[in-house]
N, C-alpha and C positions, 0 to 999 in steps of 0.2 A: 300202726302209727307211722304216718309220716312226718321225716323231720328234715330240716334242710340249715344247714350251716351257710350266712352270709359274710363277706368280707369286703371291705371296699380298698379301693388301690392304695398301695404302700406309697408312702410318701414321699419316697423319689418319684413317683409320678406326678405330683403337684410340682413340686421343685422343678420340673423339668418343662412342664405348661408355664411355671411363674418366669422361667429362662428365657422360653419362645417367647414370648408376650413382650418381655419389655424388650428385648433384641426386634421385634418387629414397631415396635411404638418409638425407638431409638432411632432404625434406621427412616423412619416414618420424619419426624422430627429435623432429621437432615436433608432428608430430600426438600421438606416443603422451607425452613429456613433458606433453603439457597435457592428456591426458587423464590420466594419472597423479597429477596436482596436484587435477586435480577428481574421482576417485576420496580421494581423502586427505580432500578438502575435508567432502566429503558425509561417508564413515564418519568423520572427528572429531565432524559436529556430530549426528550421532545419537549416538554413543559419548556426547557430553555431553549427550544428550536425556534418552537414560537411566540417566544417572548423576542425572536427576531436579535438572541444574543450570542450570534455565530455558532465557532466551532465549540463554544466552553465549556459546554453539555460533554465535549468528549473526553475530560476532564473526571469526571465521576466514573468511580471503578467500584468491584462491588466482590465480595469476599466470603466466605462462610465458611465454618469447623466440616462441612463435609471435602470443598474444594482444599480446607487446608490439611486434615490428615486423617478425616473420615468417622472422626472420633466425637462423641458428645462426651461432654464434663460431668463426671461422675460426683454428686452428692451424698456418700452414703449408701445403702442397700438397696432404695427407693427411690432415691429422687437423682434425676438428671439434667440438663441444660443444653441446647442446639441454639448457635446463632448463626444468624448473615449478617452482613454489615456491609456498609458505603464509604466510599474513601475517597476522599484526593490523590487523583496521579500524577499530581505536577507538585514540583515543591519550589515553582516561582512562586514569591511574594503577589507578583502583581496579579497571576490566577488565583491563588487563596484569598487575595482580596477583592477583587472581584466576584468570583464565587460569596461570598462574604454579603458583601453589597446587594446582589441585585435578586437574594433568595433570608436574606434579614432588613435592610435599608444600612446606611452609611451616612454619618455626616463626614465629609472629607475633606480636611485643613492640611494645609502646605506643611510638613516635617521640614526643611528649611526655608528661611524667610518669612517672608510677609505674603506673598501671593503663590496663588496656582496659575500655569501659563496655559491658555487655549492655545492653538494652532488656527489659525484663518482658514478660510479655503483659498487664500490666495499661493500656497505653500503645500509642499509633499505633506499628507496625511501621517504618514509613517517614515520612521528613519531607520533603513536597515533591516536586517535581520536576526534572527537566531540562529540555534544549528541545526533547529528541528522546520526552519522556512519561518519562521510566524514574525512578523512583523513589530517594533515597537513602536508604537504611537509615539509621536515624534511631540518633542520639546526643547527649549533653547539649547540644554546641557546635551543633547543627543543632535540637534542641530549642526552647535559648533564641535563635538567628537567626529560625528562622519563627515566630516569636511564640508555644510552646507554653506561656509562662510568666504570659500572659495568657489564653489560652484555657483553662486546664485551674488553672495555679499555678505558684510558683518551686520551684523541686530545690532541696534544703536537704540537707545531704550528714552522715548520723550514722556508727556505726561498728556495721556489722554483727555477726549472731553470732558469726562465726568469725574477727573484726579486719579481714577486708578492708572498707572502705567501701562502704555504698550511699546514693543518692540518693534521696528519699522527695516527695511532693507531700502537703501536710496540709490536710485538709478538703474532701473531693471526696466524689461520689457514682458507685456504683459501679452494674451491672447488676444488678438483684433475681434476677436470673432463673441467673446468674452467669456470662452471656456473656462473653467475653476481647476487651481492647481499646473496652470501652464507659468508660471513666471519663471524666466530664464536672464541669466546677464548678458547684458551686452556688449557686442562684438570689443574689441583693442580701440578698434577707433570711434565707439562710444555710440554705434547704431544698433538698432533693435535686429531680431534676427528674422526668418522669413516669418512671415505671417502672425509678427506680433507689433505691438507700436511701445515706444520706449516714454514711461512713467516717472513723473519724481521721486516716488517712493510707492511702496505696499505696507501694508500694516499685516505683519508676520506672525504676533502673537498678542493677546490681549491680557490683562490679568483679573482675577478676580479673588479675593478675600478667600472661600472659600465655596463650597457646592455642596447640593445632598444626591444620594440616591437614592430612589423609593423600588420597595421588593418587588421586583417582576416575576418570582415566582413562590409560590408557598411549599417552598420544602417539607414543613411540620406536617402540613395537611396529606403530603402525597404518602406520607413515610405513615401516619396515623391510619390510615386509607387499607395502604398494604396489612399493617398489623391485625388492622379487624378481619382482615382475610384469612389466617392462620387456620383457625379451625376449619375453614371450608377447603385450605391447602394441604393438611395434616389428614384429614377424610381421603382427599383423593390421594394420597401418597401409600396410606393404608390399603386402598383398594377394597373389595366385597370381604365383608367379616365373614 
């Protein structure tokens, strides 16, 4: 008689494939979340490239549990969590709000007063700067801080045609040639300077009630986009089973 005694592996053997498994499904998990966050990263800030809204794209920074300490959140015995995520690097107001604006829409009313002030093209676009270079789009109160009230004249405020008010500068000289943005004052003895001719006024800023902005980019979409991606990111992170 033949007999044969079978036995199947002791059960720290399972224990020890159910180890491997999720440590390879875990680090799987981190890889593809952070690469997921810098998929996001990159197509926002081209999306805002070409929505032709400068540098604000460079604005968006992008984060995840593998770049922060390597670790996925552990749920109990079984279940785990890996994320990426998107962030603001600036904590200017007027980047977050902007950001804000032109990736949701904005209706935008003056926080003091009655009006918002344009800038003409007859006037510097921007006043000044920051400490990182970037410019602030110029406005009365930023006008008369960097001394534009000296260099050029004081904003003297009439009533425009249509009743809303505008800001005017009296006695300047403007580009002969009728460049935008060349207005300069004129000389002590009240002549225009080379190659411009001396005007009775420019109209400096205009006002309006209020403005909208409509979304130039659909953040939900790009960020929804990436997420159906997961499984196909998660696969490659795995590699050959």
């Amino acid at each position: 008689m033949i007999s044969a005694k079978l036995s199947g592996p002791k059960m720290g053997a399972f224990e020890d494939f159910r180890r491997f498994a999720r440590q390879r499904f875990e680090r799987a998990a981190l890889i593809a979340t952070d690469k997921g966050a810098t998929i996001a990263k990159t197509e926002l800030r081209t999306a805002m490239g070409e929505a032709r809204l400068g540098r604000l794209g460079q604005a968006i920074g992008s984060g995840s549990d593998l770049k922060k300490n390597g670790r996925v959140k552990s749920y109990g015995q079984d279940r785990f969590s890996a994320s990426g995520w998107l962030y603001i690097r600036s904590r200017s107001e007027r980047t977050l709000g902007a950001i804000e604006a032109y990736t949701q829409g904005a209706d935008i009313r003056p926080v003091r007063g009655r009006w918002l002030w344009i800038a003409t093209d007859e006037i510097s676009r921007l006043a000044g700067s920051n400490r990182q270079g970037k410019g602030f789009r110029m406005t009365p109160a930023l006008y008369r801080a960097n001394g534009w009230e000296k260099k050029l004249g004081p904003l003297v405020e009439i009533k425009g045609p249509r009743g809303a008010p505008v800001l005017i500068v009296r006695n300047v000289g403007v580009n002969a040639a009728g460049k935008k943005r060349q207005a300069k004052s004129l000389t002590k003895r009240g002549a225009p300077r080379e190659g411009q001719i001396a005007v009775d006024q420019i109209v400096a800023f205009y006002a309006i009630p209020r403005t909208s902005r409509t979304a130039r980019v659909d953040a939900r979409q790009i960020i929804t986009g990436v997420q159906n991606r997961m499984p196909e990111l998660i696969s490659q992170a795995l590699g050959p089973i």
